[in-house]
C-alpha positions in Angstrom: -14.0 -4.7 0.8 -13.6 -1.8 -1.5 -16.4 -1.4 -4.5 -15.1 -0.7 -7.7 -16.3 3.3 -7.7 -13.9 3.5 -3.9 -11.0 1.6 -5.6 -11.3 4.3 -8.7 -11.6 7.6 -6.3 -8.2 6.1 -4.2 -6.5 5.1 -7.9 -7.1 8.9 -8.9 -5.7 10.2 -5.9 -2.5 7.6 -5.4 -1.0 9.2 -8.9 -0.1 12.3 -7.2 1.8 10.6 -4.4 5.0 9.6 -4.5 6.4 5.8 -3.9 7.8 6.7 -0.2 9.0 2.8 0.8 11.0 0.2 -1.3 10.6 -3.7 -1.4 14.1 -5.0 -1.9 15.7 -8.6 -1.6 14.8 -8.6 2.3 11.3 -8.9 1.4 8.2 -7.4 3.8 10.4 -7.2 7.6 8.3 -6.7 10.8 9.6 -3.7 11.1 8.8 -3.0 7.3 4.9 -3.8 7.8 5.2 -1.4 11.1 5.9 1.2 9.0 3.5 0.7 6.7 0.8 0.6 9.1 2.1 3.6 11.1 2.2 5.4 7.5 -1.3 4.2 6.6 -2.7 5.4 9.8 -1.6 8.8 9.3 -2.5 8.7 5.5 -4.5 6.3 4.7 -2.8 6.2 1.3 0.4 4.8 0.3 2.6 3.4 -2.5 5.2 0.7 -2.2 8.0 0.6 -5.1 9.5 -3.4 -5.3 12.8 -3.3 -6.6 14.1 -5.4 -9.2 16.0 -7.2 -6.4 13.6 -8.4 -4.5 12.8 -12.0 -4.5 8.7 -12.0 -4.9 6.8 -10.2 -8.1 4.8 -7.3 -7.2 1.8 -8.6 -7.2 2.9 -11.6 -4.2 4.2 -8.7 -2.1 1.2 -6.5 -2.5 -0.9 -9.7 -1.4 1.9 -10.0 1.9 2.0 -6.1 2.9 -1.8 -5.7 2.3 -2.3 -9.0 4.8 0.7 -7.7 7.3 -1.4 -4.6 7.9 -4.9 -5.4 7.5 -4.8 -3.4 4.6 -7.0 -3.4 1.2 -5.0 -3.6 -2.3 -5.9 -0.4 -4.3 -3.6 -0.9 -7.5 -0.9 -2.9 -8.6 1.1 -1.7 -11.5 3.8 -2.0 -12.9 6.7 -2.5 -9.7 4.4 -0.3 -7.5 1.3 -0.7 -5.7 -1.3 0.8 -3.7 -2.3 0.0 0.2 -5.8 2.1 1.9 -6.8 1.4 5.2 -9.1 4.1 6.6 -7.3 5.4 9.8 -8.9 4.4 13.5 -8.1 7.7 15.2 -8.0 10.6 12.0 -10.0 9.6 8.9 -8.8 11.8 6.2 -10.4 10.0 2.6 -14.5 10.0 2.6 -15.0 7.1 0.2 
């Protein structure tokens, strides 16, 4: 569980990176939540963009891709949020 001064430091350094997956009317896929957790071991950082298509609110599919990947909800706002997981073989963010 993240303490409020670790969620600040990752919400300060997820506004310089850019939304690299998309949530559409599909909803969270296996192969969607593989990706995320292959892209949050490398980086330990990402954002998810949820289209205006997509059948859940942003909030219900950060709850589902943060669960999928054993992952810890930095953010939500808006139609983005934020996933951190601290990478098993490469940690990269010193919280």
């Amino acid at each position: 569980m993240l303490t409020s001064k670790q969620r600040a430091k990752l919400r300060g350094m997820a506004n310089t990176i850019p939304a690299l997956y998309q949530i559409g009317k599909d909803g969270i896929t296996e192969n969607m939540a593989k990706q995320f957790a292959d892209a949050l071991e490398a980086k330990e950082l990402i954002k998810v963009h949820v289209l205006d298509n997509a059948l859940m609110d942003t909030r219900e599919a950060a709850e589902e891709a943060a669960a999928a990947v054993g992952a810890e909800t930095v953010q939500i706002i808006g139609s983005k949020f934020v996933l951190y997981k601290a990478s098993k073989e490469n940690p990269k963010i010193v919280l």
